[in-house]
Every structure is written in structure tokens, then in C-alpha cells.
C-alpha angles and dihedrals in degrees: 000000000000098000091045090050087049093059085045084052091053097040090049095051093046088060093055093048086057087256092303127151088248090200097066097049117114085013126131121234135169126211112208118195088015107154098093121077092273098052090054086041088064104035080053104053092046087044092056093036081060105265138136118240133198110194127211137190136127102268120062088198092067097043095057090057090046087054099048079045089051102029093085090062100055143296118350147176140153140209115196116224159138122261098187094059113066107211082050088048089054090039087061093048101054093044090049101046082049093060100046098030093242145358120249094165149008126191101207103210103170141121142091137258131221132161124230146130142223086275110045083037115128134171089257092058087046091051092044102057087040094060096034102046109023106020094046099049090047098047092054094052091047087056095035089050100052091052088043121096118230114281090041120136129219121200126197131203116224135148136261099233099057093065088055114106077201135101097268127168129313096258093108098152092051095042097043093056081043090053095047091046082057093059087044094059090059090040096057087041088071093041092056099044099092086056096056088239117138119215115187122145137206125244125205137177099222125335115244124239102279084229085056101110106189122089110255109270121224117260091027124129097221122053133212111261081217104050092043076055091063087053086052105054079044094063097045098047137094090252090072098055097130103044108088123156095017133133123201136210114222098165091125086245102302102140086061089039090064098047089073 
């Protein structure tokens, strides 16, 4: 059957790429806020699958570890900055798109975390997760797009919870910035898409320690950095075409899991 032959076809022509996402090789991505285990994860899995990366974070300490960790994996490079600045957010996309001769990608893995309820809530609290996990994603798409030829792809890191209509946990000022950067995710994806450029985001429960080695179970609270990486390179690759304004949630089932 045709559509049968098609998925031999596939499965045939991923053997030969080693297993590799062939629509992301060659290609030129930029990681920003990529000093924490998902970040790597990421950076990892596009530099295997044949890509060039450009990583980004605030310390250039750290960055220059990170590189000497990923360069064994492919071609790698790093600008230091701030995401939250925009003049510094600009400053990394250019550099960046120097470096590698153009953007066609940016997973924005950035924010903040910081536990709190209705009753310990202020208005700082409020203003920390904001900045940290919606202004500062945002800011950084609006400098890396500009900079991103058409056909480019921006993925953004939520949270799970913030997408449930159900009691969650009592961490309101973190999920509420999570749940507006959810709305955001559909709202720049219209934006973008005169300029032929996709935004989705992934949405885990908890990231698991970057050491853990076994792939995240379902049903589990904690996934895999690895296999949220898979989700990633999905996202920015040609196989995903028609998936635009979407989050995911990519918390192995958990929210299912805890109603139990």
C-alpha cells in the first residue's frame, strides 16, 4: 500500500542517516539559556543529527566549559549575553548568525523558578517569574527572528502544569508566567507566520537530573533531558512542517498519572 511504502521508505532512509533527523543536517541553530542539562541536552542531540550550534547564556565562564563538553560532538560556538536586555539579546543574534552564516532555528530555554502560594504571593514574586519566564523568552525570539531566514523554527520551554484547568501544585507565581508564556507561543506564531517562520514550545512536568540514564518512564514525575531533546530537533526540523503554535506536553503522562 502506498502509505505503507511511504513509512518503509522513512524507516529505510533513517538507517542510512545513522539514525539521524536528515532535515536538520547542515542546518544552523542557536541555544539560548543553554547552560542547565536541557540546554546541553539539546545542543547535544542537533550537534549529533549534523548541525551547527551557537550556544548562549550569561556567563561566559560557563559557556566556554559547555563548548570544550560539546565540541566533540560537532560544530560549536557560543556568545555570552543577557536575554532579558534587549540590545544584549540583538548583540547575540547577530553574532551568532556571523559566525554560522545564518539562523534557521533557536530553542529559547530560558526562566526561572520560585515556589510560592496564594498566601505567601507579592507583587516581587509576581515580577520575578514575569521577567524571567515570559519577558525573557520573548525578548530573545523578537532579537533571534529578526536575524532567522524564512522557514526557521523557534522552540520554547513551559511547563506542563501551567496548561492544566485543574488544582496543580502551589507554585502560582511560577505557573502563571508559564501559562502566559503558553498563550504567547500561539500569539508569535501568528506573528511569524508571514515570515514563514514556525513557534511551538515543550512542555514538561520536571526535568530529570541530566546524570539519570534511563529513558523517562510514563507516568513518571521527572523526564529525561535527552528524550525532551528528541521533541526538540522534532520541532525544528523539516518533519514538523505542519505543526505551528502548538505546546506540547511532553510530561510522559503525569498529569494523568496524579489524578489517580
Amino acid at each position: 500500500m502506498p502509505m505503507r511504502n511511504s513509512l518503509i521508505f522513512i524507516f529505510c532512509l533513517r538507517i542510512i542517516m545513522g539514525g539521524e533527523m536528515a532535515s536538520i543536517r547542515g542546518k544552523c541553530f542557536i541555544v539560548v539559556g543553554a547552560g542547565g542539562g536541557l540546554g546541553y541536552a539539546i545542543s547535544k542531540r542537533l550537534l549529533e543529527s549534523g548541525a551547527k550550534v551557537v550556544i548562549s547564556s550569561r556567563t561566559r565562564e560557563n559557556l566556554e566549559k559547555l563548548k570544550g563538553r560539546l565540541s566533540k560532538f560537532g560544530v560549536v560556538d557560543y556568545v555570552a549575553g543577557d536575554a532579558t536586555k534587549r540590545d544584549d539579546a540583538e548583540r547575540v543574534a547577530s553574532e551568532a548568525k556571523k559566525i554560522m552564516g545564518r539562523i534557521d532555528g533557536a530553542v529559547i530555554q530560558v526562566g526561572d523558578f520560585l515556589g510560592d502560594n496564594f498566601e505567601s504571593f507579592t507583587a516581587d514574586n509576581a515580577y520575578k517569574m514575569v521577567s524571567a519566564n515570559l519577558v525573557a523568552p520573548l525578548t530573545a525570539v523578537q532579537a533571534v527572528s529578526k536575524a532567522m531566514d524564512r522557514g526557521g523554527a523557534v522552540v520554547f520551554v513551559s511547563n506542563s502544569e501551567a496548561a492544566q484547568t485543574k488544582k496543580t501544585s502551589t507554585n502560582l507565581s511560577y505557573l502563571v508566567s508559564k501559562a502566559a508564556l503558553n498563550k504567547a507561543v500561539e500569539m508569535v506564531a501568528a506573528e511569524l507566520l508571514p515570515r514563514g517562520i514556525r513557534a511551538n514550545g515543550i512542555a514538561p512536568n520536571s526535568i530529570a537530573d541530566p546524570e539519570k540514564s534511563e529513558r523517562s518512564e510514563m507516568g513518571s514525575q521527572e523526564q529525561r533531558p535527552e528524550d525532551l531533546a528528541g521533541i526538540a530537533e522534532w520541532l525544528l526540523g523539516e518533519e514538523s512542517v505542519l505543526v505551528d503554535g502548538v505546546v506540547i506536553q511532553a510530561d510522559s503522562g503525569y498529569r494523568f498519572a496524579r489524578r489517580r
